[in-house]
DSSP file (Angstrom, degrees, kcal/mol; ACC not computed):
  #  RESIDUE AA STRUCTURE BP1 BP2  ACC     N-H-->O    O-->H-N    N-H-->O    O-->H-N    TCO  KAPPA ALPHA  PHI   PSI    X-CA   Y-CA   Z-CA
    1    1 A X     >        0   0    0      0, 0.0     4,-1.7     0, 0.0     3,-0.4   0.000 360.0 360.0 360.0 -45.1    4.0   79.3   12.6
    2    2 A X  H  >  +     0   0    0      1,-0.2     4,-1.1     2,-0.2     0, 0.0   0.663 360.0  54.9 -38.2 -40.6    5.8   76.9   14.1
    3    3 A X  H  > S+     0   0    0      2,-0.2     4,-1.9     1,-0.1    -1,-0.2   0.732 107.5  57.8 -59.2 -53.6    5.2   77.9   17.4
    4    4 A X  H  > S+     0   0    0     -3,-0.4     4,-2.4     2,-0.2     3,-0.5   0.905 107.9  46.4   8.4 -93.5    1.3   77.6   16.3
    5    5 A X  H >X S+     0   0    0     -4,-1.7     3,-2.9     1,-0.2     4,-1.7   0.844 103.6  56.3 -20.2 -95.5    1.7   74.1   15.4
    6    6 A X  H 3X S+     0   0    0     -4,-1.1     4,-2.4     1,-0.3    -1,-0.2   0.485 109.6  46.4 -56.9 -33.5    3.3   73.1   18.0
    7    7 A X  H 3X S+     0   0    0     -4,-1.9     4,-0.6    -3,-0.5    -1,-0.3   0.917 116.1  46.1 -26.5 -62.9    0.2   74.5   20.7
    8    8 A X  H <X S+     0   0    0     -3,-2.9     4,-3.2    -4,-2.4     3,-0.2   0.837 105.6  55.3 -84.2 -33.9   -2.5   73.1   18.7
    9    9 A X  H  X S+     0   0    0     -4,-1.7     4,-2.4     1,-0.2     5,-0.3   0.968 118.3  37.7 -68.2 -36.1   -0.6   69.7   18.4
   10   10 A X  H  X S+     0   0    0     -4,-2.4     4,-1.3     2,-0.2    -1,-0.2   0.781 116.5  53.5 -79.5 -10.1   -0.4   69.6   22.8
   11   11 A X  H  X S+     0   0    0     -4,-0.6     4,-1.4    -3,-0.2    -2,-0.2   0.823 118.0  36.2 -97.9 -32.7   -4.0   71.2   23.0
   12   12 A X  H  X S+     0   0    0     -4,-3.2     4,-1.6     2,-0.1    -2,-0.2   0.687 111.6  56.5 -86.2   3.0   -4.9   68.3   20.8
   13   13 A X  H  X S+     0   0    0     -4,-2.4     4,-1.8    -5,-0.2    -2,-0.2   0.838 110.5  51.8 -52.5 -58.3   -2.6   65.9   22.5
   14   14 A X  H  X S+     0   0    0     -4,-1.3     4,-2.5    -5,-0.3    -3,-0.1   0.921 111.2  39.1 -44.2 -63.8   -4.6   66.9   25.8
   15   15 A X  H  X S+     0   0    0     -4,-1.4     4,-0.8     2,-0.2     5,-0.3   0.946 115.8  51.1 -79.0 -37.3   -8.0   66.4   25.0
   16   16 A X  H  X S+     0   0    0     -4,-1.6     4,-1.4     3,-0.2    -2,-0.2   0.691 104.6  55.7 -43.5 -21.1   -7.4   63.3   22.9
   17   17 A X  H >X S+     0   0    0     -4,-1.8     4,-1.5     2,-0.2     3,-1.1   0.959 117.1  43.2 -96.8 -71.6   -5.2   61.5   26.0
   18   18 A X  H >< S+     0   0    0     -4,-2.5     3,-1.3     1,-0.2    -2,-0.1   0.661 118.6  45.8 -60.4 -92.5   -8.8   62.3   28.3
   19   19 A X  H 3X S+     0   0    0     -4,-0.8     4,-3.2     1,-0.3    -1,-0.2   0.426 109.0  44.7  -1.1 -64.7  -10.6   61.2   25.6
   20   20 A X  H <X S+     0   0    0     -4,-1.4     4,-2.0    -3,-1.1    -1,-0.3   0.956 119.3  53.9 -71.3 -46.8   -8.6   58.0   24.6
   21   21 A X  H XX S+     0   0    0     -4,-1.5     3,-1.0    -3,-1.3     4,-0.8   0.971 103.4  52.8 -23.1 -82.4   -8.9   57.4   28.9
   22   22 A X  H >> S+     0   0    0      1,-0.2     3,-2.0     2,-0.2     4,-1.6   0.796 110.4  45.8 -38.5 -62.2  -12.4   57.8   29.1
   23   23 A X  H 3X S+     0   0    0     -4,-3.2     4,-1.7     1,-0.2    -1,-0.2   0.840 113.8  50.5 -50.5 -37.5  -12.9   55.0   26.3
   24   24 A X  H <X S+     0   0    0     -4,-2.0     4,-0.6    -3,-1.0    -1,-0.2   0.858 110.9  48.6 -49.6 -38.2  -10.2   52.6   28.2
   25   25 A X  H <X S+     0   0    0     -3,-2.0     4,-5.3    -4,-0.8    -2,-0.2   0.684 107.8  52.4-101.8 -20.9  -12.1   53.1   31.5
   26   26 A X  H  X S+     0   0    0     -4,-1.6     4,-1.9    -5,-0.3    -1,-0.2   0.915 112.7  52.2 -86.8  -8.4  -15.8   52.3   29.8
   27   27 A X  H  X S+     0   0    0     -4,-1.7     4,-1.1     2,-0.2    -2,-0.2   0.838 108.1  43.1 -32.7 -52.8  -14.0   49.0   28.4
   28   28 A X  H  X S+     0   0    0     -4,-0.6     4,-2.8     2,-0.2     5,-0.3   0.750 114.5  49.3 -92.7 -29.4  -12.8   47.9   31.4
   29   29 A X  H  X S+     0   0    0     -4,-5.3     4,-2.3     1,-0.2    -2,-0.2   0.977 112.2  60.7 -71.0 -31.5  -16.7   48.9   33.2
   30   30 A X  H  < S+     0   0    0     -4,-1.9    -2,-0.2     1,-0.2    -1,-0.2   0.905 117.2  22.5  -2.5 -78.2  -17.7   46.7   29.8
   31   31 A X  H  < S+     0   0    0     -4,-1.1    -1,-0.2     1,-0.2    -2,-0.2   0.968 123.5  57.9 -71.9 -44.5  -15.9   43.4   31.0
   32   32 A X  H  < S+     0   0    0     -4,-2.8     2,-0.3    -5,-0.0    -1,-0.2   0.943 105.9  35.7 -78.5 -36.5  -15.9   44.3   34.6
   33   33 A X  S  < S-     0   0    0     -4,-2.3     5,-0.2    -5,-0.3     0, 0.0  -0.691  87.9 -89.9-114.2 159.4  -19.8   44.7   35.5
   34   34 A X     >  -     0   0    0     -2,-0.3     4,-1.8     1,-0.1     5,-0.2   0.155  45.5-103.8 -62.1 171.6  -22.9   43.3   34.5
   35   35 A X  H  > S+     0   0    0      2,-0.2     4,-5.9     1,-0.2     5,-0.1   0.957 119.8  49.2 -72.3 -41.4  -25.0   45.0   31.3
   36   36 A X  H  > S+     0   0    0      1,-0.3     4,-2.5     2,-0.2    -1,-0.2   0.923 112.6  45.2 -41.8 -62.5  -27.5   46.8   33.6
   37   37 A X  H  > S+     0   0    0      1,-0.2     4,-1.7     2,-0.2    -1,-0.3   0.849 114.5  48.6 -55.2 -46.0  -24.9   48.1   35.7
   38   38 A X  H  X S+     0   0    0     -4,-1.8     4,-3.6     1,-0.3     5,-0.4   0.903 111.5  53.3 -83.9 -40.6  -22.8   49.2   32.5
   39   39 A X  H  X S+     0   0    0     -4,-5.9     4,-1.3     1,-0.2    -1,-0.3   0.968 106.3  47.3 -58.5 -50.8  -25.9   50.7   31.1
   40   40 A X  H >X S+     0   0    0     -4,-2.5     4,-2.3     2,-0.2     3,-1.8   0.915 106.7  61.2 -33.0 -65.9  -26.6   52.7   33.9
   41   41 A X  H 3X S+     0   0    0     -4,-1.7     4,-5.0     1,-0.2    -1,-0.2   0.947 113.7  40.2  -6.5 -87.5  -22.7   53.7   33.8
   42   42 A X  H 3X S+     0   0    0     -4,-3.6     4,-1.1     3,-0.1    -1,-0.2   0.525 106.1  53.4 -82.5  20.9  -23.6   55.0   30.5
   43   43 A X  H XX S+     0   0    0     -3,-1.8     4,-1.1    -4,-1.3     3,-1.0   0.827 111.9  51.2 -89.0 -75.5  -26.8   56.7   30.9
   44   44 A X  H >X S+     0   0    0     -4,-2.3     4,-5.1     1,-0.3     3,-1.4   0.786 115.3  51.5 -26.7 -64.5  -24.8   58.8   34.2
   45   45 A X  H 3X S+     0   0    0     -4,-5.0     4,-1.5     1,-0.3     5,-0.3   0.893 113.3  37.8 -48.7 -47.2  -22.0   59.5   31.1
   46   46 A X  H << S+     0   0    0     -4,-1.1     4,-0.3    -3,-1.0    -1,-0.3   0.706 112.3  54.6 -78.8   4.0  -24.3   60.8   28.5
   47   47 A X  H <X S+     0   0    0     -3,-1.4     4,-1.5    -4,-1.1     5,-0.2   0.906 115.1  43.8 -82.5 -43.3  -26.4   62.7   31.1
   48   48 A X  H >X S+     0   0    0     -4,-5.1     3,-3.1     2,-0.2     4,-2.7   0.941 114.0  54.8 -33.3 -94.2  -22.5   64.5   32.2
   49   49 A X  H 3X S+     0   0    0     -4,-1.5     4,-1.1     1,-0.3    -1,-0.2   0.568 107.9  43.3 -11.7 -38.8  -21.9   64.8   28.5
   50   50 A X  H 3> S+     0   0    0     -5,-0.3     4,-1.7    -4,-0.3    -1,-0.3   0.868 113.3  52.3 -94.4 -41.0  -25.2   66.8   27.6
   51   51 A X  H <X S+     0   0    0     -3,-3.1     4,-2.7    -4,-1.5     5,-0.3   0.858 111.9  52.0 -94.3 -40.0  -24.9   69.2   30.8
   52   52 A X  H  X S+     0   0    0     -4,-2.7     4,-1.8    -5,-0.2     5,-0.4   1.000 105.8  43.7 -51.1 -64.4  -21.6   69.9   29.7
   53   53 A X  H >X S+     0   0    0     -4,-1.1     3,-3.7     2,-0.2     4,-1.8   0.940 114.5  56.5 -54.7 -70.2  -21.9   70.7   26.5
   54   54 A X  H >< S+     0   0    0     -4,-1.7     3,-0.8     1,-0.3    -1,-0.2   0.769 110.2  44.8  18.4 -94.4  -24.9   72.9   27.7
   55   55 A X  H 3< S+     0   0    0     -4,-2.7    -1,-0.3     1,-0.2    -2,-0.2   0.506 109.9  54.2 -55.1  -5.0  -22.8   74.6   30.0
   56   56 A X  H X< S+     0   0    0     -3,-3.7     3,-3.5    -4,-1.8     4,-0.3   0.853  77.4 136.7 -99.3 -35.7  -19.8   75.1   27.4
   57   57 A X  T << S-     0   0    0     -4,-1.8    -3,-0.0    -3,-0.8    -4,-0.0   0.234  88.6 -22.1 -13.9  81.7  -22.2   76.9   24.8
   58   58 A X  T 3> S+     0   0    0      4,-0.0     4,-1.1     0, 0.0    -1,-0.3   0.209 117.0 100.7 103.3  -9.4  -20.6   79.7   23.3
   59   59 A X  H <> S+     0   0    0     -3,-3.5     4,-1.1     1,-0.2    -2,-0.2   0.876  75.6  52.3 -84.0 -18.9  -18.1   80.2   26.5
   60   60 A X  H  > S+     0   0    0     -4,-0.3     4,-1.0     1,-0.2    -1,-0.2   0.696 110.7  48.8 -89.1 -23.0  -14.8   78.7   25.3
   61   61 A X  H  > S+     0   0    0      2,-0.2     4,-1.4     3,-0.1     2,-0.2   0.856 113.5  47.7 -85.2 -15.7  -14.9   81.0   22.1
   62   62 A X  H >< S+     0   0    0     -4,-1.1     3,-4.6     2,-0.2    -2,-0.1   0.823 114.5  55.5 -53.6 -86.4  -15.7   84.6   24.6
   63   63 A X  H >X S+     0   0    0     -4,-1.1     3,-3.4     1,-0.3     4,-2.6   0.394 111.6  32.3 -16.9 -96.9  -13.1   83.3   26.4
   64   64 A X  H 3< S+     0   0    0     -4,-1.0    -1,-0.3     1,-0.3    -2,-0.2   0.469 125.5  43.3 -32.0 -27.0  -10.5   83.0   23.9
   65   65 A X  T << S+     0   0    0     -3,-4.6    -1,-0.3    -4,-1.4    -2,-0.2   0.513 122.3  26.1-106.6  15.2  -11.5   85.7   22.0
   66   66 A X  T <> S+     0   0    0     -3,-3.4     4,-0.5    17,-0.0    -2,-0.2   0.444 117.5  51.4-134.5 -43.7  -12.4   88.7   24.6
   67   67 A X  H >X S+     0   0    0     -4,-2.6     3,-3.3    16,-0.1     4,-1.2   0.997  94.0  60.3 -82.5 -33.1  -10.4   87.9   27.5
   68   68 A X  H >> S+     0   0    0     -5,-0.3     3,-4.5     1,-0.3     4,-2.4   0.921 106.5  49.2 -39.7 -62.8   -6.7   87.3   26.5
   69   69 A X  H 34 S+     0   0    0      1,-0.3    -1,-0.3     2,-0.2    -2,-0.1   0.667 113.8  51.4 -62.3  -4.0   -6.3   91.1   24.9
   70   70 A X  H <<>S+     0   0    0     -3,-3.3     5,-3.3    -4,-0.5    -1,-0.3   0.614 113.1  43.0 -90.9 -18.7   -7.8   92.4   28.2
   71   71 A X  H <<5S+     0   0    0     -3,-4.5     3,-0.4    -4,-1.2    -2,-0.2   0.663 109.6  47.5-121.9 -15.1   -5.7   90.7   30.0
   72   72 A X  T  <5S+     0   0    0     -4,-2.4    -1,-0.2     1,-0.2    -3,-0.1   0.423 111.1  70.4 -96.4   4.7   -1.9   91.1   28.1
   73   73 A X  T   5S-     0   0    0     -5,-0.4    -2,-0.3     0, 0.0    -1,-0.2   0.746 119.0-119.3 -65.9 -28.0   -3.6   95.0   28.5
   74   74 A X  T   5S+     0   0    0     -3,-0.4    -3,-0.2    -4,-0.3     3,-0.2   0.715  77.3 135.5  27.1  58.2   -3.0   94.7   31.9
   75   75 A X    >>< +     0   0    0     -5,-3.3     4,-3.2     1,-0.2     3,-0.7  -0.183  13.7 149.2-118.8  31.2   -7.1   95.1   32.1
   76   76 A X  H 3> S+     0   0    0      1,-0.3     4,-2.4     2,-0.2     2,-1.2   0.942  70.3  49.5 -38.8 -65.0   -7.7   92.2   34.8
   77   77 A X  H 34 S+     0   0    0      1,-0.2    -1,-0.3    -3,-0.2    -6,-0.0  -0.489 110.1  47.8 -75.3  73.8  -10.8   93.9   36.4
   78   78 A X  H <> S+     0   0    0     -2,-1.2     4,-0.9    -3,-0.7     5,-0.4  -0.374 115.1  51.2-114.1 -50.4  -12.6   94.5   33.0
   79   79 A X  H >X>S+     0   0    0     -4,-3.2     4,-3.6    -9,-0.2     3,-1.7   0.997 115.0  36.2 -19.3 -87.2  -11.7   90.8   32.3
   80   80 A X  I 3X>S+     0   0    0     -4,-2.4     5,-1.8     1,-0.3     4,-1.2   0.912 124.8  48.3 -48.8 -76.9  -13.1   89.1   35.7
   81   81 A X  I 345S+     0   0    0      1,-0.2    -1,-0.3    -5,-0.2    -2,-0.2   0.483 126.4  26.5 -78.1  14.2  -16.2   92.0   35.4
   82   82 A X  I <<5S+     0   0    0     -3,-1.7    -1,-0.2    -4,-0.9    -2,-0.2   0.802 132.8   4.5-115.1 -51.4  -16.7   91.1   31.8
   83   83 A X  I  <5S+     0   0    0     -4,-3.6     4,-0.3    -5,-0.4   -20,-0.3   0.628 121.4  42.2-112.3 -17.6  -15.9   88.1   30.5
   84   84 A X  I  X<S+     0   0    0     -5,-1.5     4,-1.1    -4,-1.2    -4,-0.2   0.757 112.2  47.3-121.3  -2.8  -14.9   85.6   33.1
   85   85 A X  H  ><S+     0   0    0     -5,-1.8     4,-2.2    -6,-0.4     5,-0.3   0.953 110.6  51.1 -34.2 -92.1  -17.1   86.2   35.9
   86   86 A X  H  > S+     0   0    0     -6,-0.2     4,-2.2     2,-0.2    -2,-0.1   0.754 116.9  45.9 -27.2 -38.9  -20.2   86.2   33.7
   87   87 A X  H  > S+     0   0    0     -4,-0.3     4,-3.5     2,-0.2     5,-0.4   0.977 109.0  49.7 -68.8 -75.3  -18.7   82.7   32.3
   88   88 A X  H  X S+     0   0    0     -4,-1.1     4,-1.9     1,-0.2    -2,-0.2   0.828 116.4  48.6 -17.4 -58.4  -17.8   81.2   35.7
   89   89 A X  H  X S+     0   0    0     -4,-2.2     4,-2.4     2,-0.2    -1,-0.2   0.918 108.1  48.0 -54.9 -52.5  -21.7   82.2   36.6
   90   90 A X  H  X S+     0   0    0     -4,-2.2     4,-1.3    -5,-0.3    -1,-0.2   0.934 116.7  52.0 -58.9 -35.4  -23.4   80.8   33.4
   91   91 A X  H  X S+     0   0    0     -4,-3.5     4,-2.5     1,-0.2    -1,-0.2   0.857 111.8  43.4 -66.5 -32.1  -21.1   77.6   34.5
   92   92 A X  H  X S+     0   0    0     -4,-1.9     4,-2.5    -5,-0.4     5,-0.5   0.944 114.5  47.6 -69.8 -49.9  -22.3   77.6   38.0
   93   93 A X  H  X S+     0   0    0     -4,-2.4     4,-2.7     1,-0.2    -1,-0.2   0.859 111.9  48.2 -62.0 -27.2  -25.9   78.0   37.3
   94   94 A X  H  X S+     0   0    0     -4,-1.3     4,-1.3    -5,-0.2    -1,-0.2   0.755 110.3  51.8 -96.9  -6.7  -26.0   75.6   34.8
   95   95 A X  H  X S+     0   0    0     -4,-2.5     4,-0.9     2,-0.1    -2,-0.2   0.692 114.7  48.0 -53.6 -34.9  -24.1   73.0   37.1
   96   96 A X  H  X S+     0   0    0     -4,-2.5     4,-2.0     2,-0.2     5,-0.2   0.870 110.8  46.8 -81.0 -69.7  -26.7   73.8   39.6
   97   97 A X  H  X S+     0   0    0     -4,-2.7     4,-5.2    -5,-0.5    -2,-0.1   0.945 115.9  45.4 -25.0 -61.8  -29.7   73.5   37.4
   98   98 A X  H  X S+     0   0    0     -4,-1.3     4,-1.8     1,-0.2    -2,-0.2   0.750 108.6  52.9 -83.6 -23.0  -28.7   70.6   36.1
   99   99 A X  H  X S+     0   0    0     -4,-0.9     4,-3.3     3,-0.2    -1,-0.2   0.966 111.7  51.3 -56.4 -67.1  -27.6   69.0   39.7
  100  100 A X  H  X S+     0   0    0     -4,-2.0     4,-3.7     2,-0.2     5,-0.4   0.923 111.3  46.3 -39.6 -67.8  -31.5   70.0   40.9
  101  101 A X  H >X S+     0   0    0     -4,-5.2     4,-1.9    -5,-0.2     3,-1.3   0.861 117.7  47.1 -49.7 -75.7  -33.2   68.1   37.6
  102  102 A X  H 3X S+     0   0    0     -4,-1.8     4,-1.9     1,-0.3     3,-0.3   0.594 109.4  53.3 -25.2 -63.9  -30.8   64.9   38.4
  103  103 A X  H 3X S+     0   0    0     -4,-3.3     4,-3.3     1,-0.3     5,-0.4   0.842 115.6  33.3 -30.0 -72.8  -31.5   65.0   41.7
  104  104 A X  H <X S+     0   0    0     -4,-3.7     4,-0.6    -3,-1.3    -1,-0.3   0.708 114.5  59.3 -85.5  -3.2  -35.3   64.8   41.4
  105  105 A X  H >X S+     0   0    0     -4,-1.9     4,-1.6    -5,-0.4     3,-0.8   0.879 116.3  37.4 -46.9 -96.4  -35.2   62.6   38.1
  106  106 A X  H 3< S+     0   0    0     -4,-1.9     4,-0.3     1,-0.2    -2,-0.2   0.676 111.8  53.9 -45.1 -34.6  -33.2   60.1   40.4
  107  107 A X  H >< S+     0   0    0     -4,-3.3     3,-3.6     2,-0.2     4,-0.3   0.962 112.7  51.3 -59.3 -54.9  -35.4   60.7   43.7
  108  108 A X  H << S+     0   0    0     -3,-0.8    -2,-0.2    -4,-0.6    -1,-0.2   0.993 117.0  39.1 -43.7 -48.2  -38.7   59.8   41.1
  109  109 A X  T 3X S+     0   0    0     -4,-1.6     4,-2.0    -5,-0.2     5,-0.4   0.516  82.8 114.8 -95.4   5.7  -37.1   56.7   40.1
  110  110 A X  H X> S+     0   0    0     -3,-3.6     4,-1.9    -4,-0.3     3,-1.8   0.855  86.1  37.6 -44.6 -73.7  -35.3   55.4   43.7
  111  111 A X  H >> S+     0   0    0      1,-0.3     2,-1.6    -4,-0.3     3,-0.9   0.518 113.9  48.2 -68.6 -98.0  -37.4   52.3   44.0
  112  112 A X  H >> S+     0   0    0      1,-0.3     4,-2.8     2,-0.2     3,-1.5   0.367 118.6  43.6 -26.8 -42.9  -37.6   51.3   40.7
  113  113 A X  H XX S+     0   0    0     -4,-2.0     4,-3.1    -3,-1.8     3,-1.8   0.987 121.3  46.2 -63.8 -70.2  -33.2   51.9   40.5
  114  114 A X  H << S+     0   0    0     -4,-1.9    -1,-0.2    -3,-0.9    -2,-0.2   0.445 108.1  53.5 -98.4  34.7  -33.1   50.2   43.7
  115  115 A X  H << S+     0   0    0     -3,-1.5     3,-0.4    -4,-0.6    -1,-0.3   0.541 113.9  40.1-108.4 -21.9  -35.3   47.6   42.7
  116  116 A X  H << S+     0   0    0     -4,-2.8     2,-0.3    -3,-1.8    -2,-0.2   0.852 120.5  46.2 -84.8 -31.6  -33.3   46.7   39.8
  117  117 A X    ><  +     0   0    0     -4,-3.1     3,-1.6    -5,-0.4    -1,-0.2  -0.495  69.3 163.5 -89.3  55.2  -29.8   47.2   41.8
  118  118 A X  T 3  S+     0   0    0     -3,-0.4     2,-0.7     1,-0.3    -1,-0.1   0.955  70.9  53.3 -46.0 -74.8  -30.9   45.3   44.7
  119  119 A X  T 3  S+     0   0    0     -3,-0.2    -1,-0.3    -4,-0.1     2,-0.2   0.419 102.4  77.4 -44.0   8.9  -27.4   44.9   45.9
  120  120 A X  S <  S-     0   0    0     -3,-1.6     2,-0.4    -2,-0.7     3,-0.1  -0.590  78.9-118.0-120.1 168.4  -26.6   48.9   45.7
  121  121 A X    >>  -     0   0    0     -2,-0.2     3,-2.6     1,-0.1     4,-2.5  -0.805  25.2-175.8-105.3  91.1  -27.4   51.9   47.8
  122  122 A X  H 3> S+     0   0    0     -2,-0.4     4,-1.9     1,-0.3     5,-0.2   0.744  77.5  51.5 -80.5 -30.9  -29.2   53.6   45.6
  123  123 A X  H 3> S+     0   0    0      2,-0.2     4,-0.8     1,-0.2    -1,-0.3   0.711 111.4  50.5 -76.7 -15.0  -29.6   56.9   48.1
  124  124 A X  H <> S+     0   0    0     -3,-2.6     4,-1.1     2,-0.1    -2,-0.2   0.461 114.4  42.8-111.7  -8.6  -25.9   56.9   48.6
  125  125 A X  H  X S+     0   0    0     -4,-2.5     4,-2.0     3,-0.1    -2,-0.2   0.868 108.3  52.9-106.8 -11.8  -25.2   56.8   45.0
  126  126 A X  H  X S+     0   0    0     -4,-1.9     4,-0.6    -5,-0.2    -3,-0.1   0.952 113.6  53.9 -38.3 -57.0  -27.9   59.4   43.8
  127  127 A X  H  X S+     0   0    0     -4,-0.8     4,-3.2     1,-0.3    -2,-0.1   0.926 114.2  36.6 -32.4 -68.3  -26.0   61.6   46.6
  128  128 A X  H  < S+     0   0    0     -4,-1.1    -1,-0.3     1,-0.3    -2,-0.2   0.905 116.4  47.2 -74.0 -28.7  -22.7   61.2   45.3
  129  129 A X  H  < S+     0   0    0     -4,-2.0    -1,-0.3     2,-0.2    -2,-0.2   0.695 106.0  69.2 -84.2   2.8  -23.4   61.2   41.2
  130  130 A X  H  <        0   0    0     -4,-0.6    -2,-0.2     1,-0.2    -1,-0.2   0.949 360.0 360.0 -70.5 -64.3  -25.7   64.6   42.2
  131  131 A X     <        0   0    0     -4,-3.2    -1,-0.2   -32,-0.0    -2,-0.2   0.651 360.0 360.0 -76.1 360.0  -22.3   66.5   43.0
């Protein structure tokens, strides 16, 4: 039981230290950049946020519960062709999907974005927040 504990206390150690990051870093975009900019900032985050969670739907619980016994079986190809292929794929496709909408959401909206950012390159940051 101990042993237990001690898992779940670094697995929530883990995500809480990103967590408690991510809030540090929209603080400091808070102070550092104008409100526009910061909203944008957090429009980007909750659009991330939503396509994640999307893409995690129902895959961390397979995982954990279908591949491990396949895989202290020494059942590695029944794994990959069962459960983490098919996961890896849902992830890709829905990274992909969701890359495509961004894309032409932000292409719809260039001038208006880079009429409100004047000072920005609004095609070389579509680019980069697409990937």
């Amino acid at each position: 039981m101990n042993s237990l504990v001690k898992k779940s206390f670094r697995i929530l150690l883990g995500r809480s230290s990103a967590g408690i990051l991510s809030v540090a870093f929209m603080i400091y975009f808070a102070y550092e950049f104008s409100k526009v900019i910061f909203a944008l900032i957090a429009l980007y985050e909750v659009a991330v946020t939503f396509a994640k969670t999307i893409g995690d739907v129902g895959l961390h619980f397979r995982m954990m519960r279908d591949a491990p016994p396949l895989l202290y079986e020494n059942r590695q190809e029944e794994a990959m062709r069962t459960v983490i292929w098919p996961a890896a794929f849902t992830r890709f496709c829905v990274a992909l999907v969701t890359a495509i909408l961004f894309l032409s959401i932000c292409l719809l909206m260039q001038s208006d974005l880079q009429t409100s950012f004047p000072d920005l390159d609004i095609r070389f940051i579509i680019t980069i927040c697409t990937f």
